[in-house]
C-alpha positions as CSV (number, residue, x, y, z in Angstrom):
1,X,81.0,265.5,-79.0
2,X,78.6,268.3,-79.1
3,X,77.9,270.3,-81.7
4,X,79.6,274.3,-81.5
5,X,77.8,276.6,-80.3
6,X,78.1,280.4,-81.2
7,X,76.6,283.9,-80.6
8,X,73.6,283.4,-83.6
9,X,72.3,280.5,-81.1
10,X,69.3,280.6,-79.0
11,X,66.0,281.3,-80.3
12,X,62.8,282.5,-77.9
13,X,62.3,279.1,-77.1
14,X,65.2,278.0,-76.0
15,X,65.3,281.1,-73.4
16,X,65.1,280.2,-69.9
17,X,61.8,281.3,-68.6
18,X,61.6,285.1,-67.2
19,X,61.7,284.7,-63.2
20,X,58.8,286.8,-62.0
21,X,57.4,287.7,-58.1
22,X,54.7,285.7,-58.6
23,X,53.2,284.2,-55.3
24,X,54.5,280.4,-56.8
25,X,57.8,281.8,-57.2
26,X,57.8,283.2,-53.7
27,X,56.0,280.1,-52.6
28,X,58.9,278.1,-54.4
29,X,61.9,280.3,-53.0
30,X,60.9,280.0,-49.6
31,X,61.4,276.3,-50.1
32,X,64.9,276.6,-49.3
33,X,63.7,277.2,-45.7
34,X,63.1,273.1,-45.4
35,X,66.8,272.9,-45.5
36,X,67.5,275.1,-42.3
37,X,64.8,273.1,-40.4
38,X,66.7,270.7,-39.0
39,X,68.6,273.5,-37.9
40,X,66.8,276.3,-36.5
41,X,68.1,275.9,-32.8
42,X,71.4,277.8,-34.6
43,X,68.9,279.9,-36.8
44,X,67.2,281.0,-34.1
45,X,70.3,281.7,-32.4
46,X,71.8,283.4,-35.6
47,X,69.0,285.6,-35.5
48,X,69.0,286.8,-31.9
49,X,72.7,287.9,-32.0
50,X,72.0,289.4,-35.5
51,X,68.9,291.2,-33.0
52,X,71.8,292.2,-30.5
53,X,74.5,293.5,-33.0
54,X,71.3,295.8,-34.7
55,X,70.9,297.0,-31.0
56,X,74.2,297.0,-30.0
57,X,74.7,299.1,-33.2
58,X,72.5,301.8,-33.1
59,X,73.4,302.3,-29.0
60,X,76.4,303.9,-30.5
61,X,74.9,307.6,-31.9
62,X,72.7,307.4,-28.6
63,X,76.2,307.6,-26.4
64,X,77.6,309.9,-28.8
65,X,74.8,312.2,-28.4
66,X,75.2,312.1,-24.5
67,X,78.9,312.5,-24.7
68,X,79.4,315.0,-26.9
69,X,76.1,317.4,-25.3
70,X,77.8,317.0,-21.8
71,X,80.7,318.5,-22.6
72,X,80.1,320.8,-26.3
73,X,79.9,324.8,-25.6
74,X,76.6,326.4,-24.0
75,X,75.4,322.3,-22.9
76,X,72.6,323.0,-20.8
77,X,73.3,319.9,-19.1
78,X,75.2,319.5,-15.4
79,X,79.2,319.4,-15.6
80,X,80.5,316.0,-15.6
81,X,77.4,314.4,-16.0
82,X,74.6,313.3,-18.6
83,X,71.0,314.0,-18.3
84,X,70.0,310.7,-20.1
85,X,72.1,308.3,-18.2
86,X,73.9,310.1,-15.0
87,X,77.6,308.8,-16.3
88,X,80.5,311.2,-16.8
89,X,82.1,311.5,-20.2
90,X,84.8,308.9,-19.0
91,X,82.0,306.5,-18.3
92,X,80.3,306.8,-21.2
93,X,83.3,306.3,-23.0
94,X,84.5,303.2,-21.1
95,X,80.6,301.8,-21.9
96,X,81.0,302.7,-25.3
97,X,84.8,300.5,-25.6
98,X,82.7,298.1,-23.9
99,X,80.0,297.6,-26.2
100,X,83.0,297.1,-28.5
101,X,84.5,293.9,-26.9
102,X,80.6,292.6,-26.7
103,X,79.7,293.6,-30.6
104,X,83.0,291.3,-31.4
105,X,81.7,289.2,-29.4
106,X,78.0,289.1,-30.9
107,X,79.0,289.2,-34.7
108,X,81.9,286.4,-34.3
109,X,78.7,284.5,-33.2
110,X,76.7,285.7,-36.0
111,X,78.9,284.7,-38.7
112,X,79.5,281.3,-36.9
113,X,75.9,280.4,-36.4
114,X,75.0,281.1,-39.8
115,X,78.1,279.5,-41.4
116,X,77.1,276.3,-39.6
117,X,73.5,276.6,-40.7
118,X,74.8,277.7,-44.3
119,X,77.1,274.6,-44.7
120,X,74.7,272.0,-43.2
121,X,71.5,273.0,-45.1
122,X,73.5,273.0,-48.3
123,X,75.3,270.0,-47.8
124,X,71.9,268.1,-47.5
125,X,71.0,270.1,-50.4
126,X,73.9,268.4,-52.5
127,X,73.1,265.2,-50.8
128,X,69.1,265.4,-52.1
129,X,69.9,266.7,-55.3
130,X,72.5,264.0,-56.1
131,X,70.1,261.2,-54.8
132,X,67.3,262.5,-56.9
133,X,70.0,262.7,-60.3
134,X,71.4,259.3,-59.9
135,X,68.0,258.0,-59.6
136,X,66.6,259.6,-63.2
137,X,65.7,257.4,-66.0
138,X,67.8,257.1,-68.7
139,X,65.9,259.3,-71.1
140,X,66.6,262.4,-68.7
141,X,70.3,261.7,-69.4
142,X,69.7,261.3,-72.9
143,X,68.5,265.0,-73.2
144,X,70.5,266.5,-71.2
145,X,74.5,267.0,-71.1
146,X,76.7,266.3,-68.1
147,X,78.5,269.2,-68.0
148,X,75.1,271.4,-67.7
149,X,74.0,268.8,-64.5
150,X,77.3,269.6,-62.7
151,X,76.9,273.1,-63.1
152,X,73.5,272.7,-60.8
153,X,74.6,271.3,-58.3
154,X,78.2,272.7,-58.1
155,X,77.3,276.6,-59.3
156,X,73.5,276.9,-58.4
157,X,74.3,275.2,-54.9
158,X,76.8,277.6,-54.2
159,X,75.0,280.1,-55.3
160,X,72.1,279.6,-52.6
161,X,75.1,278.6,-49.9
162,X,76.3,282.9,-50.3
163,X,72.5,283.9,-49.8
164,X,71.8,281.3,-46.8
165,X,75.7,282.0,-44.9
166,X,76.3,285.7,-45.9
167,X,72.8,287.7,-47.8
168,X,70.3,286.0,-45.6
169,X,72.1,287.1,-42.3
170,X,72.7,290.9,-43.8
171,X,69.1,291.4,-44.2
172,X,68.0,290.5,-41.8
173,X,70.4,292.8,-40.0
174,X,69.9,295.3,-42.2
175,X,66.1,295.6,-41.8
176,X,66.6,295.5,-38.0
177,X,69.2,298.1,-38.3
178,X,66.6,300.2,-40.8
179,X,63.4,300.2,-38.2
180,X,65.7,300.7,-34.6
181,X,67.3,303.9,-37.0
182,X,64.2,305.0,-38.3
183,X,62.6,304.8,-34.9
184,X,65.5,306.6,-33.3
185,X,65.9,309.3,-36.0
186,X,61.8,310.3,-35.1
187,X,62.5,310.5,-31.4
188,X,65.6,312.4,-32.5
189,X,63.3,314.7,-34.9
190,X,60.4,314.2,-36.4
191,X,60.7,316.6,-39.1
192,X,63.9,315.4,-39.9
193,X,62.6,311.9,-39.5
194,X,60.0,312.6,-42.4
195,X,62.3,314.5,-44.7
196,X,64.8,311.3,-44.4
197,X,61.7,308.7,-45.1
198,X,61.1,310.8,-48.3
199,X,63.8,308.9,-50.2
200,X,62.1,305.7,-50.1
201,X,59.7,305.9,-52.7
202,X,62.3,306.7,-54.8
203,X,64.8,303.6,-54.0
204,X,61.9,301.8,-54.6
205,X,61.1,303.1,-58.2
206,X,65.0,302.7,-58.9
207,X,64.7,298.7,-57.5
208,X,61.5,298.6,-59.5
209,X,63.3,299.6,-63.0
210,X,66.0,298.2,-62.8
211,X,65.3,294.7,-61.0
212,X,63.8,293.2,-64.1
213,X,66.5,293.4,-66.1
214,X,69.0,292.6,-63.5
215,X,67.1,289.4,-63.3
216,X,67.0,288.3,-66.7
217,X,71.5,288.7,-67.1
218,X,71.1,286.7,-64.2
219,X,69.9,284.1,-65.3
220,X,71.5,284.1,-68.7
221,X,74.8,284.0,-67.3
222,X,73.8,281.1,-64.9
223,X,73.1,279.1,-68.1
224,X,75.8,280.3,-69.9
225,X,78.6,279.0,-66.8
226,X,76.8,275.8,-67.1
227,X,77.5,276.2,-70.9
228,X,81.1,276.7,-70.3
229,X,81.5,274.2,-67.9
230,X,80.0,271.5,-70.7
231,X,82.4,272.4,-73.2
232,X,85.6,272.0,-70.4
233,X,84.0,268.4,-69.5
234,X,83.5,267.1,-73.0
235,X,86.9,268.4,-74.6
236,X,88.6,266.7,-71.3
237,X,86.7,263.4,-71.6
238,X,87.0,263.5,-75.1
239,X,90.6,264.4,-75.1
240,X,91.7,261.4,-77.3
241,X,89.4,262.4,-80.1
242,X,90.3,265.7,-79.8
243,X,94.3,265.0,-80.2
244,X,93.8,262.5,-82.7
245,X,91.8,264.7,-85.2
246,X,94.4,267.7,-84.0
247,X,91.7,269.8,-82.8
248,X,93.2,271.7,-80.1
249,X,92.3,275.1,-81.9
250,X,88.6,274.1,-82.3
251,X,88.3,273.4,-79.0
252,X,90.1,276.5,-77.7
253,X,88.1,278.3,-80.0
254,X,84.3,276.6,-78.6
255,X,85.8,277.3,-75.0
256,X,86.8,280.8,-75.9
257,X,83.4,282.0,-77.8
258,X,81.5,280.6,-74.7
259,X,83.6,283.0,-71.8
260,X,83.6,285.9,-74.3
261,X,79.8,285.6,-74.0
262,X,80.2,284.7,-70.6
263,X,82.0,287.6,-70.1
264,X,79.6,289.8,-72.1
265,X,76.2,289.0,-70.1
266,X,78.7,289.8,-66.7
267,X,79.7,293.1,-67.9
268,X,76.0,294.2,-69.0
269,X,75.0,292.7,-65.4
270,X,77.5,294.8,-63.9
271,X,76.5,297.3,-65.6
272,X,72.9,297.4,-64.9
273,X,73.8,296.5,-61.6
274,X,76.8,300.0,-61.1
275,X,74.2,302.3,-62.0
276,X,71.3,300.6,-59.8
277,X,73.6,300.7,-56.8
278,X,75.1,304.3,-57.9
279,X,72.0,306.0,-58.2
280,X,70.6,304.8,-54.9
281,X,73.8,305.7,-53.4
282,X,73.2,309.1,-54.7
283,X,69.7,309.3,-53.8
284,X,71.0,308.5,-50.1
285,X,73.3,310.6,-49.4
286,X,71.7,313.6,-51.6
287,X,69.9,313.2,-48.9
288,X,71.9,313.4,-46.3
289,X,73.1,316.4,-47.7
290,X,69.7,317.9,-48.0
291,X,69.4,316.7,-44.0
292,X,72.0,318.0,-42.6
293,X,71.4,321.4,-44.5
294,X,68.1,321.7,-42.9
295,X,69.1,320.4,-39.4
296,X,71.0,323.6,-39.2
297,X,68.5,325.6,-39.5
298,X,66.6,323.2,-36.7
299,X,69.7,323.9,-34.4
300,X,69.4,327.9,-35.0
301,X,65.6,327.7,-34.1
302,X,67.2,325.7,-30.8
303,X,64.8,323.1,-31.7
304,X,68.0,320.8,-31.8
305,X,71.4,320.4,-30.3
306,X,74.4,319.7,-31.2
307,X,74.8,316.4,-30.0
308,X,71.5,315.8,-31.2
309,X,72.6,316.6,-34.5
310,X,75.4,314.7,-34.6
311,X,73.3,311.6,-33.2
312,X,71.0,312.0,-36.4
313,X,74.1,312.5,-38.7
314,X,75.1,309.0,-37.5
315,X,72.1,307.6,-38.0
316,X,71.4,308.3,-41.1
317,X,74.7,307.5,-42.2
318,X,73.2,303.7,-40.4
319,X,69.9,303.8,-42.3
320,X,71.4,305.2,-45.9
321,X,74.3,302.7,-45.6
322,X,72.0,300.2,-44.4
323,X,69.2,301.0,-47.6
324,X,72.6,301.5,-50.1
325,X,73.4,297.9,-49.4
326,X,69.8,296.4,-50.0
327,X,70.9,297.5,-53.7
328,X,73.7,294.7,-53.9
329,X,71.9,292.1,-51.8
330,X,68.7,292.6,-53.6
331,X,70.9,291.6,-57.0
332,X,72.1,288.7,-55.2
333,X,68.5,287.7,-54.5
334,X,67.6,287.5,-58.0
335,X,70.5,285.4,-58.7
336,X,69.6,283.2,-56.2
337,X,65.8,283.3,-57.0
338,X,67.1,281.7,-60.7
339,X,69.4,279.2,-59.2
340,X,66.7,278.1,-56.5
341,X,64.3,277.6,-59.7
342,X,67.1,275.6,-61.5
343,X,67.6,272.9,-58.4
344,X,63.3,273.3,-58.7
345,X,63.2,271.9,-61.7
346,X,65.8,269.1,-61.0
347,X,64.0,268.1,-57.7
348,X,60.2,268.0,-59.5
349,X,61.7,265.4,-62.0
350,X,59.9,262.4,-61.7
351,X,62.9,259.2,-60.6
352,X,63.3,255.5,-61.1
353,X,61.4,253.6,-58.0
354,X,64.7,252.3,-57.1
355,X,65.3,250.9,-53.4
356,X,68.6,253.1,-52.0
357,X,69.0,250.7,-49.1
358,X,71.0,247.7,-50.1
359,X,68.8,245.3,-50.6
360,X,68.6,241.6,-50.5
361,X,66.9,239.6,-53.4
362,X,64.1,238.1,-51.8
363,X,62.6,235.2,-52.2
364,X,59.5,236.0,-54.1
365,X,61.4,237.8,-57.2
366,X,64.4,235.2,-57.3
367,X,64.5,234.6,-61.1
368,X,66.0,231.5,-62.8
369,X,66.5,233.5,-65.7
370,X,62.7,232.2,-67.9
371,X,62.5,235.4,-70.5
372,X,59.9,236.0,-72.5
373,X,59.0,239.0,-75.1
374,X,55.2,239.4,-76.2
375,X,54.8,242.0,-79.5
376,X,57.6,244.7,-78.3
377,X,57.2,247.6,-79.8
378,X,59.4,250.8,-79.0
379,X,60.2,254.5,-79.8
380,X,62.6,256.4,-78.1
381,X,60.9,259.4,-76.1
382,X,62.2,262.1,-77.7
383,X,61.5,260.3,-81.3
384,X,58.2,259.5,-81.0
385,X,57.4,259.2,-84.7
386,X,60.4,256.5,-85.1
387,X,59.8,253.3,-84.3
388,X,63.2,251.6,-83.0
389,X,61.4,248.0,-82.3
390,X,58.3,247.3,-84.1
391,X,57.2,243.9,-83.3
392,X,59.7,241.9,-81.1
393,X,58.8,238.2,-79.8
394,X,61.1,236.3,-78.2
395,X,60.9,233.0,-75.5
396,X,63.9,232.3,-73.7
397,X,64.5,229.4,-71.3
398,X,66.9,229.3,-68.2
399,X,70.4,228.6,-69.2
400,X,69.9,229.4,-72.4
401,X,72.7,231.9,-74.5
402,X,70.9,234.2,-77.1
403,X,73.0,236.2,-79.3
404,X,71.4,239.1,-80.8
405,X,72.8,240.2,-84.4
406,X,72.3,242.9,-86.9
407,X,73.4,245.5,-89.0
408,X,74.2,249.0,-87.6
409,X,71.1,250.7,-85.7
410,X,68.3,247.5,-86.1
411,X,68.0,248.0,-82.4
412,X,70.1,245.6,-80.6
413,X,71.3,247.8,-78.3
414,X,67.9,249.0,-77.5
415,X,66.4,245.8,-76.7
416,X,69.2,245.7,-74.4
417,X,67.6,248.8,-72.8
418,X,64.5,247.5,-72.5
419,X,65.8,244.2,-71.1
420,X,67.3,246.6,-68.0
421,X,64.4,248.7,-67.8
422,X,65.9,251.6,-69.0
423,X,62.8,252.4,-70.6
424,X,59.2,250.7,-70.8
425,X,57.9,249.5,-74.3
426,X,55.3,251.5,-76.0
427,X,53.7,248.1,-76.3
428,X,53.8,244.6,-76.2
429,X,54.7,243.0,-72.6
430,X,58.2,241.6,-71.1
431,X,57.9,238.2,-68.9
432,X,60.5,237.1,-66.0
433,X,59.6,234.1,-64.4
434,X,55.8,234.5,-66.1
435,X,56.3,237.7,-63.9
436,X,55.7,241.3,-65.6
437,X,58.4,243.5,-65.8
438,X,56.2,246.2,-64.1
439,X,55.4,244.1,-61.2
440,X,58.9,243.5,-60.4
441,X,60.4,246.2,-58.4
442,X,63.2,247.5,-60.8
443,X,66.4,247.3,-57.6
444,X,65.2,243.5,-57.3
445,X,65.0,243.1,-61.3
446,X,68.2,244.7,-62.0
447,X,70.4,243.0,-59.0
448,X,69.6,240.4,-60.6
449,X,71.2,241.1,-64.2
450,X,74.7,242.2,-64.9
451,X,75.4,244.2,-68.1
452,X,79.6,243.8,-69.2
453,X,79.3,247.0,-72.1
454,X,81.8,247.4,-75.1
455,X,82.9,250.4,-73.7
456,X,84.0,249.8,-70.6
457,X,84.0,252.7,-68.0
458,X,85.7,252.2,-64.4
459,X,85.7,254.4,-62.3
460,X,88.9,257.0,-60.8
461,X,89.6,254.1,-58.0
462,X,92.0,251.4,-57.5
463,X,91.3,248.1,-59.0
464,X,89.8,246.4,-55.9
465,X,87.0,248.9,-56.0
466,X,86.2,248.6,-59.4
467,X,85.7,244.9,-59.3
468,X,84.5,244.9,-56.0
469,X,81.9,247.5,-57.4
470,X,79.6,244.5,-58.6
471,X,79.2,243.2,-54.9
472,X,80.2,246.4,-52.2
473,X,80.2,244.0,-49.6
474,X,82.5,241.9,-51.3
475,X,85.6,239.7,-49.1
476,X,88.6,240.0,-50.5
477,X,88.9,236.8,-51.1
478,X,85.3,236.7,-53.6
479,X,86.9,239.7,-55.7
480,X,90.7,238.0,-56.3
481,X,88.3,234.9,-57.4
482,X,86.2,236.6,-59.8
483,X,89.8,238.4,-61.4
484,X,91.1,234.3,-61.7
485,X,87.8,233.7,-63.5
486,X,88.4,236.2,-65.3
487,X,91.5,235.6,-66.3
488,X,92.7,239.1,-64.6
489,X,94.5,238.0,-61.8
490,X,97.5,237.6,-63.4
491,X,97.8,241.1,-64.9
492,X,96.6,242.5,-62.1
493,X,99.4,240.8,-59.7
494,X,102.3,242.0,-62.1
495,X,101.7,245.9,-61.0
496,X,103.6,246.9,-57.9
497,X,100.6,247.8,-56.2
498,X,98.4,245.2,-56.8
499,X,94.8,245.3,-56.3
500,X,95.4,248.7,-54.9
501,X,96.4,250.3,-58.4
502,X,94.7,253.3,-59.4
503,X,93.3,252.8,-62.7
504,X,93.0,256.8,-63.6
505,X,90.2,258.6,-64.3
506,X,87.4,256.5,-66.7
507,X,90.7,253.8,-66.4
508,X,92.9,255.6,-68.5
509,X,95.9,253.5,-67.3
510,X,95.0,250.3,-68.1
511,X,94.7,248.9,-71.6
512,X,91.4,248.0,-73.2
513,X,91.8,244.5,-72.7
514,X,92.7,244.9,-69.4
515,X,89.6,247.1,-68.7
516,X,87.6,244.7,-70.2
517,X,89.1,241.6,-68.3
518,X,88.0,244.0,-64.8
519,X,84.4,244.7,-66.1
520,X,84.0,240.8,-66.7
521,X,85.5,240.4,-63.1
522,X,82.8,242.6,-62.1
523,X,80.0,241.0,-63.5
524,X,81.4,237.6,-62.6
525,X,81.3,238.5,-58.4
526,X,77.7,240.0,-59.1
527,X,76.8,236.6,-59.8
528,X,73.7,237.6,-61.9
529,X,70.7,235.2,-63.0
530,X,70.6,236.7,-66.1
531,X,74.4,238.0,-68.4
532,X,74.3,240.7,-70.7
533,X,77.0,241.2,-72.6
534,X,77.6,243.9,-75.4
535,X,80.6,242.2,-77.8
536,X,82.3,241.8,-74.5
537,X,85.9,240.3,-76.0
538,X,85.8,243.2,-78.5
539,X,88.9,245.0,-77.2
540,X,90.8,241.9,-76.5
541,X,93.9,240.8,-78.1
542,X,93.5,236.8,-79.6
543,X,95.4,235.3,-76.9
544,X,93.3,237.4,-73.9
545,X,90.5,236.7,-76.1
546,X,90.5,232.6,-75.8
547,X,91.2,233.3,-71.9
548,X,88.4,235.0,-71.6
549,X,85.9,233.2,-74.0
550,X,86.9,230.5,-71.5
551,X,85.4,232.3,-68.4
552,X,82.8,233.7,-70.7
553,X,82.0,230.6,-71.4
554,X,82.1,229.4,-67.4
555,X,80.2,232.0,-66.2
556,X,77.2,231.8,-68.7
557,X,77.2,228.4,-67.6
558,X,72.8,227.9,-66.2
559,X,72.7,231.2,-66.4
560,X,70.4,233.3,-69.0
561,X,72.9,235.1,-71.4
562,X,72.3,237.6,-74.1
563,X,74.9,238.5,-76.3
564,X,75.3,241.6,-78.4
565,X,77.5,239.7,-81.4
566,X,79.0,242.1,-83.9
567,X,82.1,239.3,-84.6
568,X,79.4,236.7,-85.7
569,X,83.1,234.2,-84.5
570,X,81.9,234.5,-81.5
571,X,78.4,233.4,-81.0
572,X,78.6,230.1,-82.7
573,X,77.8,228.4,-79.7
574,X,75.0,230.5,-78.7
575,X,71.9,228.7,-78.2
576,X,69.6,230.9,-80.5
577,X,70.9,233.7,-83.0
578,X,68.3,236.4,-82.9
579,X,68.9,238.4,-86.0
580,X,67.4,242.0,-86.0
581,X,66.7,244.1,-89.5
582,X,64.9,247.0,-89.6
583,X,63.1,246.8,-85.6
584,X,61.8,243.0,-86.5
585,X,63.4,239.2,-86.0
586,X,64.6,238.9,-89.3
587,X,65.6,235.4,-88.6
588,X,66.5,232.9,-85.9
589,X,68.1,229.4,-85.1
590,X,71.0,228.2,-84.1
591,X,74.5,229.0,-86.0
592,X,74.4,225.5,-88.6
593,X,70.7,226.4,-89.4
594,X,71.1,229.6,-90.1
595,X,74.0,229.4,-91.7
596,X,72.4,227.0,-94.0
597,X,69.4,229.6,-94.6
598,X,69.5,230.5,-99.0
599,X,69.9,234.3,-98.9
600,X,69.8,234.6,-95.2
601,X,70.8,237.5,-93.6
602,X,73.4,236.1,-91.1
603,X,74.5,233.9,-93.7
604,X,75.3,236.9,-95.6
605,X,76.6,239.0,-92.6
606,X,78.8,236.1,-91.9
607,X,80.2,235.6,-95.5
608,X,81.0,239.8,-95.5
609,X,83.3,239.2,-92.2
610,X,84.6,236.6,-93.8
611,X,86.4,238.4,-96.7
């Protein structure tokens, strides 16, 4: 479980870096636009009808002008008709009910076209990310928690979804809207047209001020949802710790402490983000205020009609509404500026060169199971100055069963590791076949191996899956025979369902011999040139335990086998007995010459398990 965390937490360094409008930044939010590629014939199309509701839009104050001049008090245009388009009122109000029907017409399209383009480019967005994740080494995983990864691709993703479905599609309206109103409001007047461009400078000093720290509570509460969503998954994975030490309250209380500050960096967000969009809002239509005041004097000088007036009224109210809501979507930019950053990051990380296409072993890197360590030497990459493994040399033949044993943290597990690849030795080199680990591709070196843990995870599925998860192209027939070697198929017959019984999330609904039996299952339809097992009958009951030292037994049968032994009962048979103390091979031999070793280390492990 990880350690509490609380409102004194979070020094400079551990601050996410400030997002700036650096040209790289730009340069990197723009990437998002590789997504909508494959797409732009709907893009393209998004953005015409976003072109036609701007236009159908601002045809609306033009028609209002001509209908109200042709028939307002003193018009000095001909009864019945309009100067500017020959129609009588009636007409120009059945065009204008007409332009209706078509702008339902044109934003229904809008909001499909860039739904569709929204909800394709970030579903290959999920896709890409999750590819790139699953294919990270193992030390990425070790620094970083799983509840902080889901929050990327679950909260970031659908952060960048609003801004490519919903923000994108505004601004771009809104900009269209802003030049067509602009435009129009100098034919209209150009004195009123300059007075009304007068207010930009200052929306732009108001984004200027307040964008930075808009930014920065942005980002802070990005981290800080990822945060919470940490805690949730760890207390709900964890939940049998957490009852059995009966802490509920601590839990509630980690949870709570991380939405209160949550809830904090929102409110000082919304904050920033109320008076940002409030004093633009009043700089807007201050000015209106200040423009309609002067347009009367316009209209006493006879430099402006009515119907003109009411036109520019309109249109302002366009361009000012129009400007007003820059203020929110330009928040929602920064938000998405950090998130974009976030799925950066994750995308730059450097991946395992594994093969996604399943595979065949070929010919050329089919092992017969020949292992042999040369001076391994290891530290873990984020311990450096510990050395875990300092000078490891081991020969092993085809067939052969080594057990590996040791007290607590001498490094068995971590030679384990290594034999998977997990991570390359500082030094030393690691033979297959004569063959060096690095010039094996790592998909043909690890189909080749299958690793049964002590902790067995399986995943939310039924049964069937989980076994036939060691060979996805499995009959049915090749899984129910791997559960019989097993020793599974038995236990797995007595539930009503079969092969078809959901085993619960992580296989909460199965015992731990029984998840163990399925792993073994698993491992046995793999059909692996080299076995790895980690004190694989360690949850096992002693009558499931001498089934399945039987098929243990069957299955390691001319095939390479190391065993992680921490019941040294269990390894007597082994082959060699590796035994690990303080990174080097202590001792080895088989059981009877160790055991016969004055002083020996297994022989004095053995005698402690024993009594």
């Amino acid at each position: 479980m990880a350690r509490p965390r609380n409102g004194s937490e979070g020094n400079e360094k551990d601050q996410p870096p400030k997002l700036k409008f650096t040209k790289a930044n730009i340069k990197e939010g723009l990437e998002i636009f590789k997504y909508i590629r494959p797409y732009k014939a709907k893009f393209i199309g998004g953005l015409l009808f976003i072109s036609l509701s701007a236009m159908t839009t601002m045809a609306f104050p033009k028609l209002l002008q001509e209908l109200i001049d042709t028939v307002a008090p003193g018009s000095t245009k001909s009864p019945g008709l309009t100067n500017g388009f020959g129609l009588s009122s009636g007409n120009i109000a059945m065009v204008m009910i007409g332009l209706l029907v078509l702008q339902m017409v044109i934003s229904y399209m809008r909001v499909y076209l860039f739904t569709a383009v929204g909800e394709n480019a970030v579903a290959d967005m999920r896709k890409e990310i999750y590819s790139k994740m699953i294919t990270m080494n193992m030390d990425f995983f070790a620094k970083r928690r799983v509840g902080e990864l889901s929050s990327r691709i679950v909260s970031d993703i659908s952060q960048i979804q609003d801004t490519i479905s919903t923000v994108l599609a505004e601004i771009l309206r809104g900009i269209l809207t802003l030049i067509i109103g602009l435009s129009l409001i100098f034919v209209l007047s150009h004195k009123l047209g300059l007075l009304m461009l007068s207010v930009v400078p200052v929306i732009v000093l108001i984004a200027i001020l307040f964008s930075k720290q808009i930014k920065k509570y942005s980002r802070t509460a990005q981290d800080q949802l990822a945060d919470t969503g940490t805690i949730l998954q760890e207390s709900l994975q964890g939940i049998n710790n957490v009852k059995s030490f009966t802490n509920e309250w601590y839990e509630i209380r980690r949870y709570n402490n991380s939405i209160n500050q949550l809830v904090k960096t929102a409110i000082q967000t919304g904050r920033f983000r109320g008076v940002f969009i409030a004093s633009m809002l009043f700089s807007l239509f201050g000015t209106i205020v200040l423009l309609v005041w002067y347009s009367t004097g316009l209209m006493q000088a006879g430099e402006l009609t009515f119907g003109d007036l009411t036109a520019f009224v309109v249109y302002t109210v366009f361009v000012g509404g129009t400007m007003g809501g820059f203020a929110d979507m330009f928040s929602q930019l920064q938000k998405t500026m950090g998130a974009t950053q976030r799925v950066r990051e994750l995308l730059k990380e450097t991946t395992e060169e594994i093969n996604l296409a399943d595979e065949p072993i070929q010919e050329e890197y089919k092992l017969s199971g020949r292992v042999k360590l040369e001076h391994i030497a290891f530290s873990y990459p984020s311990r450096k100055d510990t050395k875990v493994l300092k000078d490891i040399s081991l020969d092993v033949e085809p067939g052969q069963q080594i057990a590996v044993v040791g007290p607590s943290g001498t490094g068995k597990s971590t030679l384990i590791s290594l034999l998977l690849r997990y991570y390359i030795p500082d030094s030393g080199r690691m033979l297959f076949d004569g063959k060096d680990i690095k010039d094996i591709p790592l998909t043909q070196l690890r189909k080749q191996m299958a690793l049964v843990p002590q902790d067995v995870l399986l995943f939310g599925g039924t049964i069937y899956e989980n076994i036939a998860y060691g060979k996805p192209n499995a009959s049915k027939e090749e899984v129910e025979a791997a559960a019989l070697k097993a020793n599974a198929h038995s236990f797995i017959s007595g539930f009503p369902e079969g092969y078809e019984t959901v085993v619960g999330e992580r296989g909460v609904k199965l015992s731990g011999g029984q998840r163990q039996r399925i792993a073994i299952a698993r491992a046995i339809l793999k059909d692996p040139a080299i076995l790895i097992l980690d004190e694989a009958t360690s949850s096992l009951d002693s009558e499931s335990e001498q089934l399945v030292q039987e098929a243990l037994y069957n299955l390691m049968k001319n095939r390479t086998s190391f065993v992680i032994a921490h019941r040294l009962s269990t390894i007597r048979n082994a082959d060699k007995i590796v035994v690990l103390e303080n990174g080097y091979i202590k001792e080895a031999g088989t059981h009877s010459e160790l055991i016969n070793m004055e002083d020996g280390l297994y022989k004095n492990l053995n005698k402690l398990q024993i009594h």
